[in-house]
LOMAR-807249 format. One record per residue: residue in three letters; residue number from 1; x, y, z of N, C-alpha, C, O in turn; chain. Coordinates in steps of 0.05 Angstrom, whole numbers, plus 5000, padded with zeros to 4 digits. Atoms other than C-alpha are relative to their C-alpha. Layout:
N
KEDREN     r     k   n_c1   n_c2   n_c3   ca_c1   ca_c2   ca_c3   c_c1   c_c2   c_c3   o_c1   o_c2   o_c3   c
KEDREN   Ala   NUM      X      Y      Z       X       Y       Z      X      Y      Z      X      Y      Z   A
...
% end
This chain:
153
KEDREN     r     k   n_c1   n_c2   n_c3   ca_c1   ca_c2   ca_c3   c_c1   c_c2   c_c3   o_c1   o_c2   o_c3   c
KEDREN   Unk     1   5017   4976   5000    5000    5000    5000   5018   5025   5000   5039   5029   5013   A
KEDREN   Unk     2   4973   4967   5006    5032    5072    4977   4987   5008   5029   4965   5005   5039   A
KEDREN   Unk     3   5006   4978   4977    5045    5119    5037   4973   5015   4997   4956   5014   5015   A
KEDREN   Unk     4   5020   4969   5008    4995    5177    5010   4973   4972   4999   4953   4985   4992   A
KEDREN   Unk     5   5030   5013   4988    4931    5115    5023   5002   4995   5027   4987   5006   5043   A
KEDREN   Unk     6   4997   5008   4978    4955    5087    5078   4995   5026   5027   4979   5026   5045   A
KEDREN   Unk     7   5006   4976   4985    4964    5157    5111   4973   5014   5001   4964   5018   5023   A
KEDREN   Unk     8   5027   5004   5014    4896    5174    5078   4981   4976   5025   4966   4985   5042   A
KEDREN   Unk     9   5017   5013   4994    4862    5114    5106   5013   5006   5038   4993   5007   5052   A
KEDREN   Unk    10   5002   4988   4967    4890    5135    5189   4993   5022   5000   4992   5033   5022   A
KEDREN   Unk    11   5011   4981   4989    4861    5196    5172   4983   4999   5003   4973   5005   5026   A
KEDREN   Unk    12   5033   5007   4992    4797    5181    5164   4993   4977   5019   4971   4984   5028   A
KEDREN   Unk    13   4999   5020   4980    4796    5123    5210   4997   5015   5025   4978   5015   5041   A
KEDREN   Unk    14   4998   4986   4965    4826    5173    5269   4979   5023   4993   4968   5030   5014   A
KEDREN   Unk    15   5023   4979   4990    4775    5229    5251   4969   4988   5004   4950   5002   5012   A
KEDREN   Unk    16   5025   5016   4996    4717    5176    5252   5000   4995   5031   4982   5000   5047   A
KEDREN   Unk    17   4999   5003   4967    4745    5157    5322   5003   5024   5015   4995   5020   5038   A
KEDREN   Unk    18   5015   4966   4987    4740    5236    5347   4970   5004   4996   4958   5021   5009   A
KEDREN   Unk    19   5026   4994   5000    4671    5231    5321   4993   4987   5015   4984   4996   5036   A
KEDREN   Unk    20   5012   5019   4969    4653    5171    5364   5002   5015   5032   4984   5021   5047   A
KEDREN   Unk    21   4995   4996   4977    4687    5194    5421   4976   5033   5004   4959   5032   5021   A
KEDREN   Unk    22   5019   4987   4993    4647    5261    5419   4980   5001   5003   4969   5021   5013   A
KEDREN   Unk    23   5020   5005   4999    4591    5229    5410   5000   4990   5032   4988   5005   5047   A
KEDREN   Unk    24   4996   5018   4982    4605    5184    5469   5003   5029   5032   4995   5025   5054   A
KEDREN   Unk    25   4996   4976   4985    4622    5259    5508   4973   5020   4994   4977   5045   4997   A
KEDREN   Unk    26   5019   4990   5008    4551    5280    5487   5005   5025   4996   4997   5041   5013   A
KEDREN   Unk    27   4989   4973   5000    4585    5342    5456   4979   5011   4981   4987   5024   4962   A
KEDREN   Unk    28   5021   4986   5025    4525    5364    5415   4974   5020   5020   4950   5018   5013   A
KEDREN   Unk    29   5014   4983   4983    4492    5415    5471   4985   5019   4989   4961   5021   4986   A
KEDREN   Unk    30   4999   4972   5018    4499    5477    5433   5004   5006   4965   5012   4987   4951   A
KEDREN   Unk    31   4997   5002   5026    4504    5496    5365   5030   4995   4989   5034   4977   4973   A
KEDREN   Unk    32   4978   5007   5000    4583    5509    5368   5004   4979   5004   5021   4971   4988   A
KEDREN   Unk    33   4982   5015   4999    4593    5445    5395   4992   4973   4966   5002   4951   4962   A
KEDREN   Unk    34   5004   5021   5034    4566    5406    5318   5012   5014   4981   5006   5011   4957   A
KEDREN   Unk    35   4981   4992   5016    4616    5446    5292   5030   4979   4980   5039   4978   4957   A
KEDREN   Unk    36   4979   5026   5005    4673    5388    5293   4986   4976   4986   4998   4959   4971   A
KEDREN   Unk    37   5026   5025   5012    4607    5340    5273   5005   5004   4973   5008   4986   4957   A
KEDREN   Unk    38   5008   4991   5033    4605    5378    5206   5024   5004   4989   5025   4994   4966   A
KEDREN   Unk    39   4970   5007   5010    4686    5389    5195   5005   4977   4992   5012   4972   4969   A
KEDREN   Unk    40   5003   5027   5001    4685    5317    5209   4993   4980   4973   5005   4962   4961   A
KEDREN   Unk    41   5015   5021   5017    4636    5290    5164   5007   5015   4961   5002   5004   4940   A
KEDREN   Unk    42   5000   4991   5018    4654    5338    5112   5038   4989   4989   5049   4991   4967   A
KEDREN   Unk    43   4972   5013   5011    4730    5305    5112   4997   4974   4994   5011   4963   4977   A
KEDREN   Unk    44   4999   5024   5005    4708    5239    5114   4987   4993   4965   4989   4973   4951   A
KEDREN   Unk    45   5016   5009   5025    4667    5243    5049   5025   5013   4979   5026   5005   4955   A
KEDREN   Unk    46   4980   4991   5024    4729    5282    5011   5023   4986   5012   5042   4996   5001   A
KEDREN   Unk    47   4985   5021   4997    4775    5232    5040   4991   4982   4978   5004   4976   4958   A
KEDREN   Unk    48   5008   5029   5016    4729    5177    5010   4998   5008   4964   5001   4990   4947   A
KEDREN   Unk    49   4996   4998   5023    4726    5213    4946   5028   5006   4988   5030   5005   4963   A
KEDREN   Unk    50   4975   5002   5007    4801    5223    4944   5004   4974   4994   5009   4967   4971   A
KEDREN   Unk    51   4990   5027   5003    4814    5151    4956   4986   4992   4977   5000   4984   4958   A
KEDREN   Unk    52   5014   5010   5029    4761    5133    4903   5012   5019   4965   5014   5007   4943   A
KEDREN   Unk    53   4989   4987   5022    4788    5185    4848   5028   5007   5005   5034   5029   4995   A
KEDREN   Unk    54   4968   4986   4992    4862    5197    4870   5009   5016   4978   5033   5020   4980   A
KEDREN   Unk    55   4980   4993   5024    4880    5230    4802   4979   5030   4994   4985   5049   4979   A
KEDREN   Unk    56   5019   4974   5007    4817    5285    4803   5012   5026   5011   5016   5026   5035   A
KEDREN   Unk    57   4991   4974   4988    4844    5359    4812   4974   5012   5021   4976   5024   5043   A
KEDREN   Unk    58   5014   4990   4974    4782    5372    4844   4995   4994   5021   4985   5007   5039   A
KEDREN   Unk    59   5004   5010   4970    4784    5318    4894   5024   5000   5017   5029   4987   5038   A
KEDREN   Unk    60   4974   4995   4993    4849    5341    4906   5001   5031   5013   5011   5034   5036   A
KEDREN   Unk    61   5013   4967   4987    4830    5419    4923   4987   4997   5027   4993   5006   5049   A
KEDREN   Unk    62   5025   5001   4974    4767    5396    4962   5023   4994   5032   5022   5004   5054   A
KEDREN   Unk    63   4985   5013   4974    4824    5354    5006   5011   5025   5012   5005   5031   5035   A
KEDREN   Unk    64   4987   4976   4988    4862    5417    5017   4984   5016   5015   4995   5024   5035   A
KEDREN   Unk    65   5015   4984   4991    4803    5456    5036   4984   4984   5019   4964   4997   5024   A
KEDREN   Unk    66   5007   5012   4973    4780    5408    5094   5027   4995   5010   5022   4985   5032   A
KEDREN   Unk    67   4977   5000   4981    4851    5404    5120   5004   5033   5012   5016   5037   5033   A
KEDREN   Unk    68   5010   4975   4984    4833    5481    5133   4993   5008   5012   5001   5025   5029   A
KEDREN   Unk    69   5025   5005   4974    4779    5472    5164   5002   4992   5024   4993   4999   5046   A
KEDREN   Unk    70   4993   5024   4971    4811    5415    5207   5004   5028   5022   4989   5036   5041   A
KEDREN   Unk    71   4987   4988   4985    4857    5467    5231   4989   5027   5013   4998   5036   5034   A
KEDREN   Unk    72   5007   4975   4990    4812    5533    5233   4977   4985   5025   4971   5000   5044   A
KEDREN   Unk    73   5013   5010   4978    4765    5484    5280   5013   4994   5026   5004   4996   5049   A
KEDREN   Unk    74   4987   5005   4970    4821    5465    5324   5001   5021   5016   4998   5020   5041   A
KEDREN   Unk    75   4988   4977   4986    4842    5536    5333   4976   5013   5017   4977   5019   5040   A
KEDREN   Unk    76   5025   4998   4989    4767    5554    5344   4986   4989   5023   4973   5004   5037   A
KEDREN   Unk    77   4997   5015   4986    4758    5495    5390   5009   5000   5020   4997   4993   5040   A
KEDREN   Unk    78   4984   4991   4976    4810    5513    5434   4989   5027   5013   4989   5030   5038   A
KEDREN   Unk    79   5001   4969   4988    4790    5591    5441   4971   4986   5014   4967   4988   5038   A
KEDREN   Unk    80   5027   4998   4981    4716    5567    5459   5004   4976   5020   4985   4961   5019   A
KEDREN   Unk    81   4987   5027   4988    4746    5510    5504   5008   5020   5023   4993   5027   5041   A
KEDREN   Unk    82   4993   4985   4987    4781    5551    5538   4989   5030   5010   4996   5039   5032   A
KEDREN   Unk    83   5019   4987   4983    4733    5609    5548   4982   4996   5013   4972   5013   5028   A
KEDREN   Unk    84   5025   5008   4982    4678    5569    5576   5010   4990   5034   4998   4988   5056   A
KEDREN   Unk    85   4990   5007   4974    4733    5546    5626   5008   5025   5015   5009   5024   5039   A
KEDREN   Unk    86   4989   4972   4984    4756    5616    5647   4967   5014   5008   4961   5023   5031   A
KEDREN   Unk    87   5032   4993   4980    4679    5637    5660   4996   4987   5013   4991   4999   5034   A
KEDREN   Unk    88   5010   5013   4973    4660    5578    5703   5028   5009   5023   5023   5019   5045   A
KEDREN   Unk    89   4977   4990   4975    4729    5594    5746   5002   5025   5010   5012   5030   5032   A
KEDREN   Unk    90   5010   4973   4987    4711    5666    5752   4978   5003   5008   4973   5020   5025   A
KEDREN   Unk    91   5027   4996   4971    4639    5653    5777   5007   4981   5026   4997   4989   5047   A
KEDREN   Unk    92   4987   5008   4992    4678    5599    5813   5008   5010   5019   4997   5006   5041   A
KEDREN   Unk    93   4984   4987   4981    4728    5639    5846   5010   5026   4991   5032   5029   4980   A
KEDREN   Unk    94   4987   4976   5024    4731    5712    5820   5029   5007   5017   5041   5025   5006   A
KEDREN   Unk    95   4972   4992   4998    4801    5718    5860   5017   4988   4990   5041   4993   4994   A
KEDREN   Unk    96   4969   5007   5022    4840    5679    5813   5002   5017   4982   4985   5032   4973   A
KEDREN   Unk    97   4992   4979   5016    4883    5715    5772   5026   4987   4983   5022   4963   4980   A
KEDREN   Unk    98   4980   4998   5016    4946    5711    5730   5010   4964   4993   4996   4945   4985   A
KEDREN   Unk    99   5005   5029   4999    4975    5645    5729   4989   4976   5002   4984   4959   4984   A
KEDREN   Unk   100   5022   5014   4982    4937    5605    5777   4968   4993   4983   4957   4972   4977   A
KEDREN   Unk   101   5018   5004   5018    4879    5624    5738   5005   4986   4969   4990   4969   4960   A
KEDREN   Unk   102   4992   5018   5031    4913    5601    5664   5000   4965   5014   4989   4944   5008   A
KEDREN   Unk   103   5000   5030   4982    4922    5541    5707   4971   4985   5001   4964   4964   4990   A
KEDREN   Unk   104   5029   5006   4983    4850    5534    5740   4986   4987   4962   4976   4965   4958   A
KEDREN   Unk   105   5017   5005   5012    4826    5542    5667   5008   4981   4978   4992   4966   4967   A
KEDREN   Unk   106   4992   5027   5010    4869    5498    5629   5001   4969   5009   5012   4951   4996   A
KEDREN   Unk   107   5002   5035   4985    4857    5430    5672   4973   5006   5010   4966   4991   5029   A
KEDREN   Unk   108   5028   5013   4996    4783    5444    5676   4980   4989   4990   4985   4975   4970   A
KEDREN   Unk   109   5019   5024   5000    4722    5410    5673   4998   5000   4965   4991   4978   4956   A
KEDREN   Unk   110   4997   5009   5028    4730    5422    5590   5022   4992   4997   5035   4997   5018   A
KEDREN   Unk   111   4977   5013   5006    4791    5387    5560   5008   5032   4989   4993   5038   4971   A
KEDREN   Unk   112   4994   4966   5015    4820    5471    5539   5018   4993   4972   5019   5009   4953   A
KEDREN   Unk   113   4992   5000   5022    4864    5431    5490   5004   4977   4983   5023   4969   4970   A
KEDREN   Unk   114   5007   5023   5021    4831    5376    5457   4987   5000   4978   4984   4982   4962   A
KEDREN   Unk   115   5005   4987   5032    4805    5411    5401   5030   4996   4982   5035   4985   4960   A
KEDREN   Unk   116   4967   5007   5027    4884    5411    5373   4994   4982   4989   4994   4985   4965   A
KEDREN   Unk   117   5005   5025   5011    4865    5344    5360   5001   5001   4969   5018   4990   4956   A
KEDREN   Unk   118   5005   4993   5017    4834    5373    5300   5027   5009   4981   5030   4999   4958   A
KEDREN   Unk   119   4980   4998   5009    4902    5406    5286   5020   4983   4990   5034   4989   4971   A
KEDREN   Unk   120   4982   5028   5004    4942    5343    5284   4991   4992   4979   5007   4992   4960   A
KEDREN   Unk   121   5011   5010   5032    4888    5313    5225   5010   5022   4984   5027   5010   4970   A
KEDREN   Unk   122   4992   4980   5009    4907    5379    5193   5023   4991   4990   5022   4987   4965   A
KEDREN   Unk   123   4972   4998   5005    4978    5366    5187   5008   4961   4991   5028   4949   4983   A
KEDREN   Unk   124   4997   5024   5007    4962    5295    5178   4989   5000   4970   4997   4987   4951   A
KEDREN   Unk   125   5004   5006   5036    4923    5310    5116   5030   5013   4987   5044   5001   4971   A
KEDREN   Unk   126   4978   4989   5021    4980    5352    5089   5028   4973   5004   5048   4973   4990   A
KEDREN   Unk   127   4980   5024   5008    5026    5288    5098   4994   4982   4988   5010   4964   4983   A
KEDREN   Unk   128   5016   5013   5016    4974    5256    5061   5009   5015   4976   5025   5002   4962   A
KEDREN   Unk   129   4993   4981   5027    4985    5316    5000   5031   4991   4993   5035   4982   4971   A
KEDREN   Unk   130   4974   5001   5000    5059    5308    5006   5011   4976   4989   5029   4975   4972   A
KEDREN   Unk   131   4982   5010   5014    5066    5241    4999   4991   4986   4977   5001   4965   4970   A
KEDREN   Unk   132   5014   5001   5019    5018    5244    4941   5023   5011   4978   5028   5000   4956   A
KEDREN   Unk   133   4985   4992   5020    5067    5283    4910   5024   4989   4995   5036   4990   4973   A
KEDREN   Unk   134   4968   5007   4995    5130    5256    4926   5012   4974   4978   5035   4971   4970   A
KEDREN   Unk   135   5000   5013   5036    5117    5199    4861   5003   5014   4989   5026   5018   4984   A
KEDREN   Unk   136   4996   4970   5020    5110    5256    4822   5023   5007   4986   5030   5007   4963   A
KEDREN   Unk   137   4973   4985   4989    5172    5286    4842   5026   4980   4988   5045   4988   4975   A
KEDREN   Unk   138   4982   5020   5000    5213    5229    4837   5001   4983   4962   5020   4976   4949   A
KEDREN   Unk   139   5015   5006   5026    5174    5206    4768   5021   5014   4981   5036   5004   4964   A
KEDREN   Unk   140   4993   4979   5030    5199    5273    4727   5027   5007   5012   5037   5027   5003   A
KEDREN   Unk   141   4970   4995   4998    5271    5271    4764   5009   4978   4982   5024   4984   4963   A
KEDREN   Unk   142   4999   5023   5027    5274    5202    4723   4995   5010   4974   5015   5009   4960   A
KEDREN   Unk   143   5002   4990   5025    5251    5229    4663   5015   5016   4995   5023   5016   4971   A
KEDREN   Unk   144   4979   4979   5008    5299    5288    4668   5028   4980   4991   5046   4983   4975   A
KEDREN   Unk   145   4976   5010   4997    5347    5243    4675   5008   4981   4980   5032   4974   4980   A
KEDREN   Unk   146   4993   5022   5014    5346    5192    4623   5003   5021   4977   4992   5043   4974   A
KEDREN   Unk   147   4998   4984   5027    5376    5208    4551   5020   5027   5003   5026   5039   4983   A
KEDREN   Unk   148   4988   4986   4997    5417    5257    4581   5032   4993   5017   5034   4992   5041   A
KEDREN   Unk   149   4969   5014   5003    5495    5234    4583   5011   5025   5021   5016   5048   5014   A
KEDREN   Unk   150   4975   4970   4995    5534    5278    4635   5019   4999   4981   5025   4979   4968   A
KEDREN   Unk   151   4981   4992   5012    5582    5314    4601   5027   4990   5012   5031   4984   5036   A
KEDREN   Unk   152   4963   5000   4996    5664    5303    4599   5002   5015   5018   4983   5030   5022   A
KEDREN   Unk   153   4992   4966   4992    5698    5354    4643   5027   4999   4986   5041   5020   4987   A
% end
């Protein structure tokens, strides 16, 4: 199996298992939180049309443009992650402050940085793109290369 499926097929695999698990974390309260639901489901179906057309420019775009997503959800993910934990710790205890408080609100009752998660598929699809190309690459250094005699010096 080439790298660029194989990598491909743990991505979608591991963002299927973030969907379980949020499911499993009944994270669907609010509207924000079916945000990752819809990133999610919107990579898994341009995953499955990459793997089914690997050679389409447009199922090749689409991929790029949910590895975007991954990442503008992580970053998003985290900020509202982390603000819902700094308001319960200030009705909490409004005398935390500076540290203590980054503290209070990063190890509370939300995970403040398990949205990255999202970030990681991100960088996982682009090692998916990469080593899509990396035949390519290697393909037209061969072709350069044949038929052409180094020179004497």
């Amino acid at each position: 199996m080439p790298l660029s499926r194989l990598l491909l097929l743990i991505w979608i695999l591991g963002l299927l298992g973030v969907a379980a698990e949020l499911v499993l974390l009944e994270h669907y309260e609010d509207v924000k939180q079916f945000i990752p639901f819809v990133v999610i489901a919107g990579c898994v179906l341009v995953g499955a049309w990459l793997a089914i057309r690997p050679g389409q420019r447009a199922a090749e775009r689409a991929f790029q443009l949910t590895i975007a997503l991954l990442a503008i959800s992580g970053v998003l993910g985290v900020v509202f992650h982390y603000w819902g934990n700094l308001e319960f710790e200030r009705e909490r205890d409004a005398s935390l402050s500076g540290l203590r408080l980054v503290w209070e609100v990063l190890t509370g009752a939300t995970p403040a940085l398990a949205p990255g998660t999202m970030i990681l598929f991100a960088f996982i699809g682009y090692a998916v793109i990469e080593a899509r190309r990396q035949p390519r690459r290697s393909s037209e250094a061969e072709s350069r290369g044949r038929g052409h005699e180094p020179r004497p010096s």
